[in-house]
N, C-alpha and C positions, 0 to 999 in steps of 0.2 A: 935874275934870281929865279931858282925854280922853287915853282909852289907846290907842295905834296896836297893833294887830295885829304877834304879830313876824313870820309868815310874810311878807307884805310886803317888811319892811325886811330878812330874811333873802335873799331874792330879789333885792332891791337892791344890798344888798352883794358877794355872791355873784357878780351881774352885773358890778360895777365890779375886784372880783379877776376875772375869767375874762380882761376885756378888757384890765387889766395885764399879767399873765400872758401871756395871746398877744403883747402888744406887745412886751415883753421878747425873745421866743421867734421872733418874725416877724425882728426887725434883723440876725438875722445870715445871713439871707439875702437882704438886698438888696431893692430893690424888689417883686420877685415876692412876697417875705415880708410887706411893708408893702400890697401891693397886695389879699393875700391877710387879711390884717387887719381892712383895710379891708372886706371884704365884709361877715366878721365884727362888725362896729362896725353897717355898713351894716341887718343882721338882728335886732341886739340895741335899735337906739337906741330905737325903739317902745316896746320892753317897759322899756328905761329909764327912760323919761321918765314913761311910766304909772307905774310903780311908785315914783320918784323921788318925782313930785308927790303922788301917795297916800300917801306917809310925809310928806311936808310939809303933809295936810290939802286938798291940792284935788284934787277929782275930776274925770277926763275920762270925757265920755259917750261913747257906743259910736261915733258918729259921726264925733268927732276922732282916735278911738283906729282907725276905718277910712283915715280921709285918712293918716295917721302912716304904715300898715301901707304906703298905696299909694307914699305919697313915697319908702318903703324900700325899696320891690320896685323902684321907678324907679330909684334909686341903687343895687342891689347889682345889677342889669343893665348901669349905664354901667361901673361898677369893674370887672364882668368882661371887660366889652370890651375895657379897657383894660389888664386883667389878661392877655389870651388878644395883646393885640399886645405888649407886653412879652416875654411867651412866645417868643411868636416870633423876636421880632428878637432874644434872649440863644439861643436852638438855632440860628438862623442864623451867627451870631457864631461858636459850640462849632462846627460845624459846617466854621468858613473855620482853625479851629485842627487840626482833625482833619486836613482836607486838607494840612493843612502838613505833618504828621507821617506822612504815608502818603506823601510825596513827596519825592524825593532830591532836594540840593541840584542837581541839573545838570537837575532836569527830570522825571528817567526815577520810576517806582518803585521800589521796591526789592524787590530777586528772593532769597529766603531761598536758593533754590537754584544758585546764582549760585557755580562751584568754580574762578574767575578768581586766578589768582593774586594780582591785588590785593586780591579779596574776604578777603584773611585779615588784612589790616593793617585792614578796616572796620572800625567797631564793628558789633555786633550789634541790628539792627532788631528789637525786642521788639513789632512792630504783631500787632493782630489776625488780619492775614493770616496773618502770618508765623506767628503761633503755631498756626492751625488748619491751615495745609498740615503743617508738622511733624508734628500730633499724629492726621491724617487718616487713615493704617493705621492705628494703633494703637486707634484710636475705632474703624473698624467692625469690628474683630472682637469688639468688644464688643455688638454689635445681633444679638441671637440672632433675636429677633422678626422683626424688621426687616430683608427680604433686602438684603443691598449695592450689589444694582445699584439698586434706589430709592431707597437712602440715597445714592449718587453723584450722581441725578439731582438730588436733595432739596439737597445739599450748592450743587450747581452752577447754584441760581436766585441765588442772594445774590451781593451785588459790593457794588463801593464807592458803589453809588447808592443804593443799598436800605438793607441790613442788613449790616454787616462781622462774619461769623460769627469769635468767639474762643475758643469751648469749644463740643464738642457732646455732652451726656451723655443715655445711654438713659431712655426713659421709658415703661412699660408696655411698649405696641405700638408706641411711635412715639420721639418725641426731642426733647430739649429744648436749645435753640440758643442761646445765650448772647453777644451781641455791643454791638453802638452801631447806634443808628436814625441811617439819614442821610435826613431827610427827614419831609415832615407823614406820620404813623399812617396816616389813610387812602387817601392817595397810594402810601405803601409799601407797606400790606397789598395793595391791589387790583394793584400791580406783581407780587406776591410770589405770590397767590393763580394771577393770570393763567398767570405762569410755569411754577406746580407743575400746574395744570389741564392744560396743553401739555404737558407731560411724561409724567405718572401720569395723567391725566382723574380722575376724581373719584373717587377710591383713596384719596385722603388729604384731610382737613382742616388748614387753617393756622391756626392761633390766634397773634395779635400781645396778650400781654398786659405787666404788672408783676409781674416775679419779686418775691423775697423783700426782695431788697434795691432795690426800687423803681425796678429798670431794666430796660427793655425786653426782653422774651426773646420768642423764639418758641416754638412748640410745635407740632408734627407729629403727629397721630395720625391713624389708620386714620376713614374715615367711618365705617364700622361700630361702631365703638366711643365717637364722639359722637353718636349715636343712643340715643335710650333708646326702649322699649317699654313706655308707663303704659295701654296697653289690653289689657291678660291678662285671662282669664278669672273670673279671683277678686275682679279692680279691677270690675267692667265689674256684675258680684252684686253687691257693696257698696255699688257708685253705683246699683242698683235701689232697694235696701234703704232709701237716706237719701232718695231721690226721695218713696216711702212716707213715712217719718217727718216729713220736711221740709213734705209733704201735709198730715199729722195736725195739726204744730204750728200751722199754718198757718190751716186749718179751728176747731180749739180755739180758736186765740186770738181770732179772726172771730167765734165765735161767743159767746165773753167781753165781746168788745165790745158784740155787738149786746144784753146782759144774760141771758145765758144762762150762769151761772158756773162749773157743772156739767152736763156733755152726759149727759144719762139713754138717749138715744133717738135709732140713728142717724139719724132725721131730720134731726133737731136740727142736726147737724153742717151742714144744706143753707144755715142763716140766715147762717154763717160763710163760704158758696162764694161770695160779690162780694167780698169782703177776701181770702180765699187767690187768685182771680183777678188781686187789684190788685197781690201780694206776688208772684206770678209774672211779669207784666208787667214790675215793674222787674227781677225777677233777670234775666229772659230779655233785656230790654233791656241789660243788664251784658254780659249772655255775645256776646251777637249782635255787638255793639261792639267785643268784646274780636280774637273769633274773624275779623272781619274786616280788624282793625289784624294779626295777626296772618298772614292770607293774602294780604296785603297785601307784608311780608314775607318772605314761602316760608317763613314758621315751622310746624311741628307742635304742638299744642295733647294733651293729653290729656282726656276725655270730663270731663264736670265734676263734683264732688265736691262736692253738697249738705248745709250744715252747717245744721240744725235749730235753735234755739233757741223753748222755749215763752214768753220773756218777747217776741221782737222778731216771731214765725213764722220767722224764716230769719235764720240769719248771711251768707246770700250763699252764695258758692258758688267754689271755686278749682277751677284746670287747671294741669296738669302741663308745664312745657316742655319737648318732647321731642324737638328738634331742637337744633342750636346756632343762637345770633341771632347774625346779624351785627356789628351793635354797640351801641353805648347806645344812638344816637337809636332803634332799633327795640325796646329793652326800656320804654325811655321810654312808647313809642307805644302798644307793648302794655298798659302798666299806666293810663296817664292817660286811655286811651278808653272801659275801664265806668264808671272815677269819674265823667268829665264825663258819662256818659250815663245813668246813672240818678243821678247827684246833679240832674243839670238836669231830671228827669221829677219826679222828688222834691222840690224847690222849686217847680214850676210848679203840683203838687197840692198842696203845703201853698200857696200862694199864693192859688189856688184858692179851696181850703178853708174859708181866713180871711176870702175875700171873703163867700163864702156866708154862712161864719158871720156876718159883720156884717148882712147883709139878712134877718136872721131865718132861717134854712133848716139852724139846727142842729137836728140829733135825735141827740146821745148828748151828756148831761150829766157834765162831770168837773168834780174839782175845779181852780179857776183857778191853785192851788199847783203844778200839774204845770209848768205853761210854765219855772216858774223852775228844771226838771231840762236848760235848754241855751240859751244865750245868743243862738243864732239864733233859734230858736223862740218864744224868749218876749222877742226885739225884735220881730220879726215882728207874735206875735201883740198888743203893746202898739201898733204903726203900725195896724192893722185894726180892734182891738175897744176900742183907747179905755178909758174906765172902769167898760168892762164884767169887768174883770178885776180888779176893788176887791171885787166878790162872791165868796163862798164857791164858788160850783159859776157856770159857765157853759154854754151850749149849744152845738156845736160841729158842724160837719159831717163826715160820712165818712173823705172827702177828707185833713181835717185829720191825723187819728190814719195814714192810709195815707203819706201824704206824710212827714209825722216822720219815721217810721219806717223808710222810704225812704232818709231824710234819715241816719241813723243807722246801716242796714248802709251805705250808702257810707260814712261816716265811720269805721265801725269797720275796715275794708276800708282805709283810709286811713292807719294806721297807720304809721308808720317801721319795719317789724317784718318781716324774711326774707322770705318769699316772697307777704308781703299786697301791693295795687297801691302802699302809701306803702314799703314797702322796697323794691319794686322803682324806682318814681320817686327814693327816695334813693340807691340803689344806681345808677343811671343817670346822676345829676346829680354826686355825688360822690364814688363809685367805690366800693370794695369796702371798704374799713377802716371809712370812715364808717358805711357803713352796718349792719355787726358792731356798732360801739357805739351805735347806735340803737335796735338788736335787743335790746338789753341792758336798755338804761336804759328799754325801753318796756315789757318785760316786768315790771321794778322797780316803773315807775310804774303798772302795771295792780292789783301784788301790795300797791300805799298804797289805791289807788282801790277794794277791795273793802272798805275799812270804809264806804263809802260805798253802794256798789252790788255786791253778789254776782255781780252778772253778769260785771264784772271777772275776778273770778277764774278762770273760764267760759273767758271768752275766751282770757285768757293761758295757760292749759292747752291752749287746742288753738292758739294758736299755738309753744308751746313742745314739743309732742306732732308738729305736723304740719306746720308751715310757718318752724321757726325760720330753715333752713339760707337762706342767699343763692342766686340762681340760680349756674348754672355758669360759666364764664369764656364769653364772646363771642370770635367772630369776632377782631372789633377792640374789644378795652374801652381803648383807647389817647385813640381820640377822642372830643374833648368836646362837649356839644352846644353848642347857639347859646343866645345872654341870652334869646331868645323864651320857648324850651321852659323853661328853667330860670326864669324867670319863672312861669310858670302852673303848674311844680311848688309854688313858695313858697304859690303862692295856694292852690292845691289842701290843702296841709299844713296854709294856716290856717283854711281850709273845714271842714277836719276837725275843731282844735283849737275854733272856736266852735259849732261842733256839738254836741261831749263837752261840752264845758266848761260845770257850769250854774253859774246865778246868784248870789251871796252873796247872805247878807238883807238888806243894806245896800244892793246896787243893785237888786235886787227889790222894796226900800221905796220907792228913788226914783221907781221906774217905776211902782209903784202894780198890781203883778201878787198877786196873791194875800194874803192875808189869815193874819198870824201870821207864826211865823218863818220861816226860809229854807232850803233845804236843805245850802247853807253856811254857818258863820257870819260 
């Protein structure tokens, strides 16, 4: 009798409630909610059908389970299209009701200050406007911070094209404004920005975000005060310090490789200087990537923060955002430009690598059991080396082990998790909420994955120590990007996932990588 595995069929089921569940939860919002499902449906079919056919006994190879992935990203790009026009035309709609309501039957608007002796038989216009002229002394003498003549100016960019201010309540230095967007995010903010710039010049910062209750608010504060300083004197010591460590690990593990398991004798350390080379090359390619998507934007970056690992030489490296971004698409840009650029340096050497190795030109022997610790790696190395991987140890080039590797801090770096390039890409693609429970549940899945690998645990320590929090609110976090970007984020995420992800013995057996069991079962 064969036994299915329950994780599997766990997965399975799990899957098919998540997608009831949403369906349920999506209908009472109408199309947007069904269109919104749909995406959902669109992300999940892949993993269902894999795992579906896998509890029914038939197995899809890496192949099919890539075309699934593409067909997915194809359709949850047309869904959003047709999700973001939907969008539209229901704010346009809201939009032609609002103006009704702002507008007196005869024409005119309605004047709250209006002391006409007819005006007493009116009813009372409860609109936006009306309520913030009423409540406009009374609010600024609550702005201790904030002198009144710049809270008049501040008050007097808004109108019925922009932002119908309803409430304005202090905030720090500045203030937070409370009303109805009339109009697309970006269209308004650059209206709104232009305005306050004309007035105050660049005194204040405007933030168009999602308040609490997931409607549009502004926020006003001092540029001073969305500025941060991540290059003090004490930051500026510590990113010496791990430049040093990040060196050591670096060197050490180069020179492990090269079978040196124990460095006796600073020489020694020299055999390890072409692999601490090859491990700076892609960090520095990360950074260069990064810092340029970023001045690309008028962003400020803070100096980089070298995190050491002796299992990988280097976890990579983060910066500090120390300006405010504009909007998603420039958080987006900032995180998705080191992944593509040392993940694509990082594939082209393990690529490489495997060529070499198949033409005889390996010189450092492992065991062929490794490949099966990550499912690109050891597809990869099964398309090059053939059944040379049926052996216990094979030969391998440089390249090979530098490129992984490569392959691996971008991957970890890739993460759905605070301030790594994958929570900022999720954070850009799906807003703030999303990506607080990704931060979570990745953390979760780091704290299973260390019965597997300790290094786990490593990591999830210093993202939970040092990068949990989300970026700050943007400029504009209102607007959303295009199906393009949001596409090559999905890819990116699952770049990552077959990275991490290694092989069961059962698809290790198929492929014919290594000898004995698996490091799954």
């Amino acid at each position: 009798m064969i036994s299915t595995p329950l994780l599997p069929i766990a997965v399975f089921i799990l899957t098919l409630a998540l997608l009831g569940w949403g369906y349920f939860r999506s209908r009472k919002f109408g199309k947007l909610g069904l269109l919104s499902w749909l995406q959902f449906v669109a992300l999940l079919s892949p993993w269902l059908a894999y795992f579906g056919l896998f509890v029914s006994g038939v197995f899809i190879n890496f192949t099919t389970l890539l075309f699934l992935l593409l067909v997915s990203t194809i359709a949850y790009v047309a869904i959003s299209n047709q999700f973001r026009k939907a969008a539209a035309e229901e704010r346009s709609e809201i939009e032609q009701k609002l103006k009704q309501d702002f507008v007196a039957p005869n024409g005119d608007s309605p004047n709250p200050t209006d002391n006409s002796p007819n005006s007493a038989n009116k009813p009372t216009v409860n609109s936006p406007i009306a309520v913030a002229m009423s409540q406009g002394k009374t609010q600024l003498k609550l702005f201790k911070a904030l002198p009144a003549e710049d809270m008049k100016l501040i008050q007097g960019i808004f109108g019925i094209g922009t932002f119908y201010v309803t409430e304005t309540i202090p905030y720090q230095e500045g203030a937070i404004l409370k009303g109805n967007l009339r109009g697309e995010p970006d269209v308004v903010h650059e209206r709104l920005t232009k305005s306050l710039s004309d007035r105050l010049g660049d005194k204040y910062n405007l933030f168009l975000v999602e308040g609490q209750d997931r409607k549009p608010v502004v926020i006003v504060l001092p540029s001073r005060v969305s500025n941060v300083d991540n290059n003090t004197i004490p930051q500026r010591i510590l990113i010496a310090v791990l430049i040093v460590a990040n060196g050591y690990t670096a060197l050490n593990l180069g020179a492990l490789i090269a079978g040196i398991p124990v460095v006796q004798e600073p020489q020694q350390y020299l055999v390890g200087l072409p692999f601490a080379i090859g491990i700076g090359i892609i960090l520095g390619v990360r950074e260069l990537a990064m810092r340029l998507m970023a001045k690309k934007y008028k962003v400020n970056m803070s100096l980089p923060f070298l995190l050491p690992s002796s299992q990988l030489g280097s976890f990579g490296a983060f910066s500090r955002i120390s300006s405010p971004l504009p909007h998603r698409l420039s958080l987006f840009d900032i995180a998705i430009a080191p992944a593509l650029a040392s993940g694509l340096l990082s594939l082209l050497m393990l690529l490489v690598g495997l060529r070499l190795s198949a033409i005889g030109m390996g010189s450092i022997d492992i065991p062929s059991q490794i490949f099966q610790a990550s499912v690109l790696a050891g597809t990869l190395a099964k398309l090059f080396l053939g059944d040379a991987l049926h052996n216990s140890f094979i030969s391998i080039h440089p390249l090979v082990v530098l490129g992984w590797l490569g392959s691996a801090i971008t991957a970890l770096n890739l993460m759905p998790a605070g301030q790594l390039d994958g929570g900022r890409i999720v954070q850009s693609i799906y807003g703030r909420r999303t990506a607080s429970w990704t931060t979570v549940l990745t953390l979760i899945f780091l704290v299973i994955a260390t019965v597997i690998n300790p290094l786990a645990l490593y990591w999830g320590g210093i993202i939970l120590i040092l990068l949990r929090d989300l970026e700050r609110p943007m400029l504009n976090e209102l607007s959303e990007l295009d199906g393009d970007r949001e596409a090559v984020g999905v890819v990116a995420l699952f770049w990552m996932v077959i990275t991490l992800l290694p092989l069961t013995s059962g698809v290790a057996e198929r492929l014919g990588i290594g000898s004995g069991g698996g490091l799954l079962p």
